[in-house]
C-alpha positions as CSV (number, residue, x, y, z in Angstrom):
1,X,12.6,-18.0,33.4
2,X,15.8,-17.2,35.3
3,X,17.9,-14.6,34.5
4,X,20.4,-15.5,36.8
5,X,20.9,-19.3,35.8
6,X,19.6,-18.7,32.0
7,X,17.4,-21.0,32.7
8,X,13.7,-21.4,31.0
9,X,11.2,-24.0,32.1
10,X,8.2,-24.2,29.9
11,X,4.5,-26.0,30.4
12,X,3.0,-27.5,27.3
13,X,-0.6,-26.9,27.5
14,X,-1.2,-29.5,24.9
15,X,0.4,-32.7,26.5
16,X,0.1,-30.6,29.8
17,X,4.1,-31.6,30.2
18,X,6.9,-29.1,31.7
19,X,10.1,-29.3,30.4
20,X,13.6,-27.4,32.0
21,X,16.4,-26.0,29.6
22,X,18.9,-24.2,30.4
23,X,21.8,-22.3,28.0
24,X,24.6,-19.9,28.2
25,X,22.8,-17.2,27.1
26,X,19.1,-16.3,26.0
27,X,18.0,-14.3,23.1
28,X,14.5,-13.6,23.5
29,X,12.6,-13.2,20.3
30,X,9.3,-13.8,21.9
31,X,7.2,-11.0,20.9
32,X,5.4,-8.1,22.1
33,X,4.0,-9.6,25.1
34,X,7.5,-11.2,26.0
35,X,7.5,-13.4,29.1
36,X,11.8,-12.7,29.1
37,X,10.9,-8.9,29.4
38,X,8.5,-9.3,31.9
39,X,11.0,-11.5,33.8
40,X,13.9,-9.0,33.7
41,X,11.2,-6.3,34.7
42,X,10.1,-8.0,37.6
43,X,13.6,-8.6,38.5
44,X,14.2,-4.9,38.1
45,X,17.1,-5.2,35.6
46,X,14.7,-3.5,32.7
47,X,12.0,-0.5,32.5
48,X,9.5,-0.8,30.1
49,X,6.4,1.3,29.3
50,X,3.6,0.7,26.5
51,X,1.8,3.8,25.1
52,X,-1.3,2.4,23.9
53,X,-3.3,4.5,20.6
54,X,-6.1,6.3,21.1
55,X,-7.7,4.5,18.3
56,X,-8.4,0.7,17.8
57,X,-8.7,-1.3,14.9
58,X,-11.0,-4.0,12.9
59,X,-10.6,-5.9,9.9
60,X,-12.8,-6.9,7.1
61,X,-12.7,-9.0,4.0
62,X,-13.4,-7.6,0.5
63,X,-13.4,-10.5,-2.1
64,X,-12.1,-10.9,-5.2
65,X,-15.0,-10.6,-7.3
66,X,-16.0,-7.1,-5.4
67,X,-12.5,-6.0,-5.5
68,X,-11.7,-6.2,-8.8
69,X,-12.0,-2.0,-9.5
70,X,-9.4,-2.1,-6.8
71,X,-5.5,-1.9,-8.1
72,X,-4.0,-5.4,-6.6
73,X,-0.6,-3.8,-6.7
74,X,-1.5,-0.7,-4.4
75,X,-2.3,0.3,-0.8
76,X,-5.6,1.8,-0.7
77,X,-6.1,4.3,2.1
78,X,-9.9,6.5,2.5
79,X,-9.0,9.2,5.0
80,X,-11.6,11.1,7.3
81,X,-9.0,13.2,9.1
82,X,-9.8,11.7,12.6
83,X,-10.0,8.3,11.2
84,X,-9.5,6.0,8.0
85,X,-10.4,3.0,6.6
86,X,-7.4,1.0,4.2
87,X,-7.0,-1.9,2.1
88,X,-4.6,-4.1,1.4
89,X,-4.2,-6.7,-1.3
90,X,-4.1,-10.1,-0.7
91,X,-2.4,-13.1,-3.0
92,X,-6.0,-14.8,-4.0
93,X,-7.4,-11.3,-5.5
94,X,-9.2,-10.3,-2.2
95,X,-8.4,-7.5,0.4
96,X,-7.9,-7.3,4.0
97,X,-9.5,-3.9,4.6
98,X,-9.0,-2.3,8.4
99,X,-11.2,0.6,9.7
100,X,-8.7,2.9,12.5
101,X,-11.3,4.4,14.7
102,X,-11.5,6.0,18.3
103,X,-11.6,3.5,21.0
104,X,-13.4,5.7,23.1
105,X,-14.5,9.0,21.3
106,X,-18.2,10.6,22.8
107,X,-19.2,11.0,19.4
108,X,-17.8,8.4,17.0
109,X,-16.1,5.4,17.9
110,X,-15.9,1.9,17.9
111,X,-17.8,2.4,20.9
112,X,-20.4,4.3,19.7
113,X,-21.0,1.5,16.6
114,X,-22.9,-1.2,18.6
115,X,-26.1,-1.9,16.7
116,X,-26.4,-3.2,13.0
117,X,-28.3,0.6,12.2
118,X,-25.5,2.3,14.1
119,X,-23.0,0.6,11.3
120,X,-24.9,0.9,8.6
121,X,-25.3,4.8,8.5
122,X,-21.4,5.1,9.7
123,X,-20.4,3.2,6.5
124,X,-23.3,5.0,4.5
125,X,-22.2,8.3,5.1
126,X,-18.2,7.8,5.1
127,X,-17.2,4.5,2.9
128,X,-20.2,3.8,1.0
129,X,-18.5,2.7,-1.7
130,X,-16.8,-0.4,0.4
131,X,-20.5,-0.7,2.6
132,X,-21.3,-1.4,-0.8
133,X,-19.0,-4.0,-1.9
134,X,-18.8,-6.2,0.8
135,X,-22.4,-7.6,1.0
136,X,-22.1,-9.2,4.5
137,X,-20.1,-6.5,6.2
138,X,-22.7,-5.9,9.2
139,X,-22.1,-9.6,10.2
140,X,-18.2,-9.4,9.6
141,X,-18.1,-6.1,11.6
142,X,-20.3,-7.5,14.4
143,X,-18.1,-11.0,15.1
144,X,-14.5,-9.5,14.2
145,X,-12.5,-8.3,17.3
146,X,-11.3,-4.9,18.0
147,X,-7.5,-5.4,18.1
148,X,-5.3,-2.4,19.8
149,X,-2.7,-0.4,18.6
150,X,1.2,0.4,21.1
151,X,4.3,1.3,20.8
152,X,6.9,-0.6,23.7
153,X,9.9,1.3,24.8
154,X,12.1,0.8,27.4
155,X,15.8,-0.2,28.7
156,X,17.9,-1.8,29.2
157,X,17.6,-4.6,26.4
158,X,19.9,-7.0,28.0
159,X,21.2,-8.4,31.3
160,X,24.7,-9.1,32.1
161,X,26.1,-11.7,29.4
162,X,23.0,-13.7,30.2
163,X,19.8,-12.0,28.2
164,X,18.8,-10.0,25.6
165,X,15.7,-9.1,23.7
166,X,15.6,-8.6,20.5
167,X,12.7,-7.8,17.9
168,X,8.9,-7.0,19.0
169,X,10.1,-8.4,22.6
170,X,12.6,-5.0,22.9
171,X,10.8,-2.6,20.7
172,X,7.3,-3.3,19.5
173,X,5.6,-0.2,17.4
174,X,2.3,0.2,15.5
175,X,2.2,-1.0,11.6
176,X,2.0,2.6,10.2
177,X,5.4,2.6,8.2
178,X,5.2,-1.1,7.8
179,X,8.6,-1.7,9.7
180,X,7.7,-4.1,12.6
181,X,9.0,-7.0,10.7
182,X,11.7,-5.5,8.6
183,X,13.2,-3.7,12.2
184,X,13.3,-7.1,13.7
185,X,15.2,-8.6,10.9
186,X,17.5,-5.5,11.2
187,X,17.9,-6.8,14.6
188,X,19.4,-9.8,13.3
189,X,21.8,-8.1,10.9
190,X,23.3,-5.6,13.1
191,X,23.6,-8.7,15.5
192,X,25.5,-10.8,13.0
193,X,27.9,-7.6,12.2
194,X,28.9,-7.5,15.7
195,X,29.4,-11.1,16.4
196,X,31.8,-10.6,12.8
197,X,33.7,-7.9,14.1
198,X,35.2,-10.8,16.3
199,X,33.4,-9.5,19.6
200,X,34.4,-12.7,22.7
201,X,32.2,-11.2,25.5
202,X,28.8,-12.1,25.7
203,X,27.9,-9.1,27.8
204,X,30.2,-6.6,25.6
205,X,28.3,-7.6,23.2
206,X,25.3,-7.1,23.8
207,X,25.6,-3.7,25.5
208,X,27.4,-2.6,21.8
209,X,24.3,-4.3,19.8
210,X,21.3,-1.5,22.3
211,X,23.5,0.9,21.9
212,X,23.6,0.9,18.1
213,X,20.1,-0.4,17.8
214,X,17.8,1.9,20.3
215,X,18.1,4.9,18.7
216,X,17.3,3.4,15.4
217,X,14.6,1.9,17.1
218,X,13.1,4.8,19.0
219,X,13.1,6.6,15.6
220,X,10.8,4.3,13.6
221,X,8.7,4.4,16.7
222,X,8.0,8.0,16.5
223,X,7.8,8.0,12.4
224,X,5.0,5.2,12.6
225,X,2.9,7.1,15.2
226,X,3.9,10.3,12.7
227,X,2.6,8.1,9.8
228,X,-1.0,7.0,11.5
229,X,-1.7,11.1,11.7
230,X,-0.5,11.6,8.0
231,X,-2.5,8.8,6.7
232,X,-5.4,9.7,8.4
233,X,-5.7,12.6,7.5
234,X,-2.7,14.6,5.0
235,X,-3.0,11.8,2.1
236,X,-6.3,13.4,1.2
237,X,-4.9,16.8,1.0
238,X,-3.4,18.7,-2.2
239,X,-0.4,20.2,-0.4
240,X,0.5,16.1,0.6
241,X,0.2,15.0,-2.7
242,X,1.7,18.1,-4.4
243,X,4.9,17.1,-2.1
244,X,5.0,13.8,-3.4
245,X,4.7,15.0,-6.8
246,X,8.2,17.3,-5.8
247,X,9.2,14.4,-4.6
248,X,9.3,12.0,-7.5
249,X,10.8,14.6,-9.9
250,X,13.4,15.6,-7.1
251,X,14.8,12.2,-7.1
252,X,15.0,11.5,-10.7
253,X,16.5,14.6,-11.0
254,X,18.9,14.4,-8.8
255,X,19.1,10.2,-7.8
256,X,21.1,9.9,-4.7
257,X,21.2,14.0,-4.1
258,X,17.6,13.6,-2.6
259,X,16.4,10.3,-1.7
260,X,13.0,11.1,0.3
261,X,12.5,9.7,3.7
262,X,9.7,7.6,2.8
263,X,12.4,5.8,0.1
264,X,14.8,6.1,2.7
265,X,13.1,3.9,5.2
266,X,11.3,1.3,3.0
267,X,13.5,0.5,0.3
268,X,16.9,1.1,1.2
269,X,18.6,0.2,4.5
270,X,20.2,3.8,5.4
271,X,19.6,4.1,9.5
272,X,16.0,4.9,10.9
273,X,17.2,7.8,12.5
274,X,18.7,9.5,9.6
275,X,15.6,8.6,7.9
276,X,14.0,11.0,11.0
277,X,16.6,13.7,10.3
278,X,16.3,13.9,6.9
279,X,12.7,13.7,6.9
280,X,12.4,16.7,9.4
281,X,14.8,19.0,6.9
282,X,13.4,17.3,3.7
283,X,9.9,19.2,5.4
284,X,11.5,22.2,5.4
285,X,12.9,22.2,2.2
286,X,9.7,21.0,-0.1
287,X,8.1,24.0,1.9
288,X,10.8,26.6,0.2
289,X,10.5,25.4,-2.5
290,X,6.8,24.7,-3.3
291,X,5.5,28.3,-2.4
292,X,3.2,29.2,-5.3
293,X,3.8,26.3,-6.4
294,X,0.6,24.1,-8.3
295,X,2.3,21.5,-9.4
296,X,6.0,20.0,-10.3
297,X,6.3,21.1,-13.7
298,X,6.0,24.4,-11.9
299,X,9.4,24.4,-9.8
300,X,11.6,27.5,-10.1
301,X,15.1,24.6,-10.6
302,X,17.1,27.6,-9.5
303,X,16.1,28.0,-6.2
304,X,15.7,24.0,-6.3
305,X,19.5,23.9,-6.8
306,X,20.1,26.4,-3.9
307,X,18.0,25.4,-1.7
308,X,18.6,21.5,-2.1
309,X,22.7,22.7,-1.8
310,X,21.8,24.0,1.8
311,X,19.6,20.3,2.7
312,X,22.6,18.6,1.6
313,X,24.9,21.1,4.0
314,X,22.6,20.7,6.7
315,X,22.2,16.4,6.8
316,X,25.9,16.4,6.5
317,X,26.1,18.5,10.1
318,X,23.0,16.8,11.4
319,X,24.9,13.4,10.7
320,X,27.9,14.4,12.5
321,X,26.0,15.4,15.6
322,X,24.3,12.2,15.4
323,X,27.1,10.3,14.3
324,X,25.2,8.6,11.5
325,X,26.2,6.9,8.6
């Protein structure tokens, strides 16, 4: 790759044939282990970092036939506080289930589950009810790979009018809020808006689409990483699940007075980062109002109305100082 010429050359390792292309401009959409980003960094026109989990992951199959106490329509999640197993539902009835452990943890890890016995009593004592289901899981957790979990940041995105990154290749995160893919598309569409609003300048351009994007970007970074703690270890918890109780009623309450950041970020297409600041005062507000509180049907709705006036006060100002929309 050259940055300078926007120039690629690329070696088939199939036909074991080179070919040379060239273009005005390159927009790199080649993934987390981008070979334009590494270019640009070893140019020194870009400064990337990758924070790297401490915990690892592994995946096993659950088949239809055992799976079928399991809702098809619903994300499963077990969590153990330092660690959790989940399960996901697949089109043909079975589910993809992926244990997040320690990478390197003294006292349980993925390194410290080596032999079949080692496995076997780790399932035993914290899933047994999946250990039971999946009949061959000592051979599926012995041959599967550990896979690793990081979050890319860096800047800038682009170089001159020549190059820009977009997608996992600018901003790659862990899967904990299930945005990768749906942050990439984003990509597309804020792209597209600024190539409507009639923008000429390759390098203009490009400099508008980082500075609108990153910190969007950076936001659903930190709320996956925030995510992987709560699912861990919160979704188990009565005061979590009280909250989304509050939640629920809050919203068909009230519809668009309180939309919680969890709605906010996977089903409608308001900004990541005002997803972040509302989440942070939405925290703040479920604890005022949930003191003594046992469950929703418990709610004092005055000091709901008060309190949710002084939220709605407070995102307005928040917005302004972030200049969100």
């Amino acid at each position: 790759v050259s940055t300078q010429s926007t120039g690629l050359t690329i070696f088939d390792e199939e036909e074991k044939k080179t070919y040379h292309s060239s273009a005005d401009v390159i927009l790199a959409t080649d993934g987390g282990p981008s070979i334009i980003r590494q270019k640009m960094m070893e140019a020194g026109v870009a400064h990337f970092s990758t924070e790297f989990l401490s915990h690892g992951y592994k995946e096993l199959v659950l088949d239809s036939q055992s799976a079928k106490a399991l809702d098809p329509n619903c994300l499963h999640i077990w969590p153990r506080d330092n660690f959790m197993l989940i399960a996901l539902p697949n089109f043909a009835g079975s589910f993809t289930c992926t244990l997040f452990l320690s990478l390197q943890d003294q006292e349980l890890s993925f390194n410290t589950l080596k032999s079949p016995a080692q496995i076997k009593n780790f399932f035993e004592q914290y899933f047994p009810d999946v250990y039971a289901s999946i009949p061959d899981l000592l051979e599926q957790f012995l041959s599967n790979p550990i896979g690793e979990l990081a979050t890319l940041r860096g800047e800038p995105w682009h170089y001159k009018d020549k190059v820009l990154l977009l997608g996992d290749a600018a901003h790659a995160i862990v899967p904990f809020f299930g945005q990768g893919m749906n942050c990439a598309f984003e990509d597309c569409t804020v792209f597209d808006d600024l190539l409507e609003e009639g923008i000429n300048n390759w390098g203009i351009l490009f400099s508008a689409f980082f500075h609108k994007r990153k910190k969007n970007t950076d936001a659903i970074a930190k709320m996956a990483i925030d995510n992987f703690y709560e699912m861990r270890s919160d979704t188990g918890k009565e005061k979590f699940l009280l909250y989304k109780e509050v939640e629920k009623a809050l919203m068909k309450r009230y519809g668009d007075q309180y939309v919680s950041r969890y709605v906010m970020v996977s089903f409608r297409r308001d900004d990541y980062k005002l997803a972040e600041v509302a989440g942070a005062l939405q925290h703040e507000f479920l604890e005022k109002i949930c003191r003594k509180v046992l469950k929703a049907e418990d709610l004092n709705w005055d000091l709901v109305e008060t309190e949710l006036s002084l939220y709605r006060q407070n995102l307005e100002r928040k917005k302004l100082i972030h200049n969100l929309c």
